[in-house]
C-alpha positions as CSV (number, residue, x, y, z in Angstrom):
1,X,88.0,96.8,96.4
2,X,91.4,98.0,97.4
3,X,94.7,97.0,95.3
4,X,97.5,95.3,97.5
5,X,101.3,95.7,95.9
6,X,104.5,95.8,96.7
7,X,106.4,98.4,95.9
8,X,110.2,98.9,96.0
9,X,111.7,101.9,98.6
10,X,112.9,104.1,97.1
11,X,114.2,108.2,97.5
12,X,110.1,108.8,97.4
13,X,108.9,106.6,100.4
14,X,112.1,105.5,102.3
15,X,110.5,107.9,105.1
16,X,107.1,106.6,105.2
17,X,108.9,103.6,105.5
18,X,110.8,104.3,108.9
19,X,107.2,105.6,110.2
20,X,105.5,102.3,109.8
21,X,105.5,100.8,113.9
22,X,104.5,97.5,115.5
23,X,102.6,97.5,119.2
24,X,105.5,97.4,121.7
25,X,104.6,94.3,122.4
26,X,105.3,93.5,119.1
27,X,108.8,95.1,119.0
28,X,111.4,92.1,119.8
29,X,109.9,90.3,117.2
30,X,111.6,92.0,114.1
31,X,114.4,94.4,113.3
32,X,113.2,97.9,112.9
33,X,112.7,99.3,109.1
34,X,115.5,101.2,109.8
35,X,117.5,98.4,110.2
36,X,116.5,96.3,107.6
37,X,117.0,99.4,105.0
38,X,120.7,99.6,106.4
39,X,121.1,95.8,106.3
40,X,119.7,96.2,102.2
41,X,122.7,98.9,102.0
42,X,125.7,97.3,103.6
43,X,125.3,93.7,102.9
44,X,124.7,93.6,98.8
45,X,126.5,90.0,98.7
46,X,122.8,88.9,100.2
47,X,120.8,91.0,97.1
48,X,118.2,91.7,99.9
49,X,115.3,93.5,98.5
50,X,113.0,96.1,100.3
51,X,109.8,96.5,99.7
52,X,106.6,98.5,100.8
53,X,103.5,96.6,101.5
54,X,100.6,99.0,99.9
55,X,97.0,99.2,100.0
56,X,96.2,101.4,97.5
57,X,98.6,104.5,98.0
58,X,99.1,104.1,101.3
59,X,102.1,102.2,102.7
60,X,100.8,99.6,105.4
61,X,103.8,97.3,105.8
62,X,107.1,96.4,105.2
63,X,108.6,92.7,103.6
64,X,112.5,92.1,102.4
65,X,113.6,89.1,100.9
66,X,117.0,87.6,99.7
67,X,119.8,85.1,99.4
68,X,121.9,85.5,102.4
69,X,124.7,83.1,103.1
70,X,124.0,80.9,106.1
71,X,126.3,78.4,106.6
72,X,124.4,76.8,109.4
73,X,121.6,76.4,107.5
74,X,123.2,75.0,104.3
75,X,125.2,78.0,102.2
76,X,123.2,80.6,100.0
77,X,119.7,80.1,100.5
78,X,116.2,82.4,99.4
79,X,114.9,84.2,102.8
80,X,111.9,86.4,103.8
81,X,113.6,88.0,106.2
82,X,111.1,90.8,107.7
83,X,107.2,91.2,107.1
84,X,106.0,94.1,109.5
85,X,102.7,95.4,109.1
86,X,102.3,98.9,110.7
87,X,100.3,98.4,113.9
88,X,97.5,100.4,112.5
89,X,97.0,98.2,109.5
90,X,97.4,94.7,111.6
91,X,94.4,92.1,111.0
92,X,93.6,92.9,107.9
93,X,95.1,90.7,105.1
94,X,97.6,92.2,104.3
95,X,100.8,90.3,105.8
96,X,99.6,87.4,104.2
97,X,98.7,88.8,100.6
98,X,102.3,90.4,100.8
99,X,103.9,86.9,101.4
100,X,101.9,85.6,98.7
101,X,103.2,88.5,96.5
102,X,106.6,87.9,97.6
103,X,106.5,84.0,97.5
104,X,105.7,83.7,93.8
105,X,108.4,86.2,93.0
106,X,110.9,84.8,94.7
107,X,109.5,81.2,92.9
108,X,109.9,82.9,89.9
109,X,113.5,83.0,89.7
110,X,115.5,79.4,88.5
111,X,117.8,78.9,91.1
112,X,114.8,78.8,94.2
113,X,113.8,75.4,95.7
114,X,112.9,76.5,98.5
115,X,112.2,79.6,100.5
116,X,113.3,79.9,104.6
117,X,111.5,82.6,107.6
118,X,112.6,82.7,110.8
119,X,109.8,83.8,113.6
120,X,110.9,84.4,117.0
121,X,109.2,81.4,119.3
122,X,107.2,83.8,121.5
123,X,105.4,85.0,118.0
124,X,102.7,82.3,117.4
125,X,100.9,84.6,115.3
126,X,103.6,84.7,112.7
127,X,104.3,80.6,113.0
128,X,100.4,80.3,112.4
129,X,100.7,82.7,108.9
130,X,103.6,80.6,107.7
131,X,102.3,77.2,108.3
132,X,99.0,78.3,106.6
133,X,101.1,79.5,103.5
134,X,102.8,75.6,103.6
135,X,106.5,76.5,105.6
136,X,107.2,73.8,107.6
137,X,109.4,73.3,110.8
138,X,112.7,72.4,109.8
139,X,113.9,71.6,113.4
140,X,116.7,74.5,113.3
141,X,117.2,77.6,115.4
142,X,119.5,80.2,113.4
143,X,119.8,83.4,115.8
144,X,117.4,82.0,118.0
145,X,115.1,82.0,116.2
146,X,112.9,79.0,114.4
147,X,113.5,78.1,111.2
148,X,110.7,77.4,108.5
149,X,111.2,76.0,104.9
150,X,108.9,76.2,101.9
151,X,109.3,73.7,99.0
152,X,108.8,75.3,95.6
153,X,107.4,73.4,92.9
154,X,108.7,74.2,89.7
């Protein structure tokens, strides 16, 4: 039985990190590792947190989370911003044990009623993870793309 984590990047893996790749089909619907890892560095106000998505000791994915400020979606709000599973490692499970993972830590914390994701409307795939997790539609677009909410019950 293999042991799914996630792990935070750090000076050991940020590389393995950059490597991780979708299908090019794949590519417009999420900002690149190296992106996100940049976004972590230059924009602390949103306390985004990288993370690797491991199975075992092998890196498979990639998930950051946060509290960015969105004004058009209400002020300082908990976000799943990225989940990227490396296209070798797709179909597998472990997208959806990462957002598990990552939705009971982000629970954990007082301040969290809810948690927002974004998918990009083309990427049923993703809609169909998040609405089996409980997000629901919340009728908003924020950067085009489609904005999901999930309560949390404390």
């Amino acid at each position: 039985m293999s042991n799914n984590t996630l792990r935070e990047i750090t000076t050991a893996n940020w590389k393995t990190c950059l490597d991780l790749q979708v299908w090019p089909d794949q590519e417009n619907y999420v900002a690149s590792n190296g992106y996100s890892l940049a976004q972590a560095a230059y924009e602390p106000e949103a306390k985004w947190t990288p993370l690797g998505i491991y199975c075992d000791e092998t890196m498979v994915g990639f998930l950051m989370y946060g509290q960015p400020d969105y004004p058009d979606l209400g002020g300082r709000l908990w976000e799943i911003c990225r989940l990227l599973v490396d296209k070798n490692h797709q179909q597998k499970g472990y997208g959806r044990t990462a957002m598990v993972e990552a939705i009971r830590r982000i629970s954990s914390h007082a301040d969290c009623e809810s948690i927002y994701i974004c998918y990009n409307p083309e990427n049923s795939v993703a809609e169909a993870l998040y609405a089996s997790l409980g997000f629901e539609h919340t009728g908003k677009i924020h950067d085009e793309e489609i904005v999901m909410c999930l309560p949390v019950k404390k």
